[in-house]
C-alpha positions, 0 to 999 in steps of 0.5 A: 703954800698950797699954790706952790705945791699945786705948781711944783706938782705940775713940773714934776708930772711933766717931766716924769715920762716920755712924751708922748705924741697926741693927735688934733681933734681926737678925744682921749680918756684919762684917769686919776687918783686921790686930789695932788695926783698927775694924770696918766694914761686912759686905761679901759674907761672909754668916752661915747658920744663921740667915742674917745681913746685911751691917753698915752702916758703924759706929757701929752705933746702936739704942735699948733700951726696957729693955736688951739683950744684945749677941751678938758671934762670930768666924767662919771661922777662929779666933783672932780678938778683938774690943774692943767699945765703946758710945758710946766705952766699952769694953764688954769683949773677945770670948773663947775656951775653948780654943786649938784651930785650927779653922775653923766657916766662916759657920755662926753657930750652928756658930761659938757652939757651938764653945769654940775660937771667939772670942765675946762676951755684953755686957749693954747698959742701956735707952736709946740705944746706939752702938756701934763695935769693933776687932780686938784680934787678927787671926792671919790679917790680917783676916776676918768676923764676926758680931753680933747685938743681943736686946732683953730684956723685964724685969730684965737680968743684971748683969755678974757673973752673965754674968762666971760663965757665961763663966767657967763655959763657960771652965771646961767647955772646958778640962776637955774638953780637958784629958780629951781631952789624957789619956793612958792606960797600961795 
């Protein structure tokens, strides 16, 4: 059931504006409300390192002449996830490797080095893109977040290869805590 609202909440947020037109390898702010919310326009919460833009209102439109990678991170505090969709479907949910409270402010690079953030690598196919989201979690009700589209010259990924590095970053994460969680007696 929860699944089914997830989805209709996407078609929803997709079509309930105009589209609006996004540039490649731009990054832009986002912000976001309580957990089912769609995400809107970036407002004054500028990223840094590098230096992000305010989203226009969603649907988020651009067209790839050989496909794409769409970047998505949470920013400030984390605990966030985020539902993405392209032209209605879903794409797939932001993640995190570690459970850890931490907060990496509006620093971009800060906030995708650190494995308690919320993020999310979606291969996107060549041709025309339209895409919306919706905060799947929001511990704190709402905040802002970043997203960037990279166009790729040449073969893309398929999704199975970036399902293993995901997973392979999950992986790393948990062992570093876990070494961090070890105790020793002597």
């Amino acid at each position: 059931m929860r699944k089914f609202a997830l989805f209709f909440a996407g078609l929803l947020s997709a079509g309930s504006a105009q589209a609006a037109a996004i540039n490649i390898g731009q990054w832009y702010s986002f912000r976001f409300g309580a957990e089912g919310s769609a995400l809107t326009s970036g407002g004054a919460f500028l990223g840094v390192n590098p230096v992000s833009i305010a989203a226009p209102e969603g649907p988020w439109t651009f067209s790839l002449a050989s496909g794409g990678i769409l970047t998505v991170v949470d920013g400030y505090d984390s605990g966030d996830v985020f539902e993405m969709f392209n032209a209605g479907s879903s794409l797939g949910s932001t993640v995190s490797a570690s459970l850890d409270s931490v907060d990496c402010d509006n620093d971009i690079t800060a906030c995708l080095n650190n494995p308690s953030i919320s993020k999310g690598f979606f291969a996107l196919g060549a041709g025309d893109q339209s895409i919306t989201g919706i905060a799947t979690a929001s511990p704190f009700g709402g905040g802002s977040a970043f997203f960037m589209v990279a166009g790729v010259s040449g073969a893309l990924p398929e999704p199975a290869s970036w399902a293993m590095l995901v997973a392979g970053f999950a992986l790393a994460g948990v062992a570093m805590r876990r070494r961090r969680m070890a105790v020793s007696f002597a």
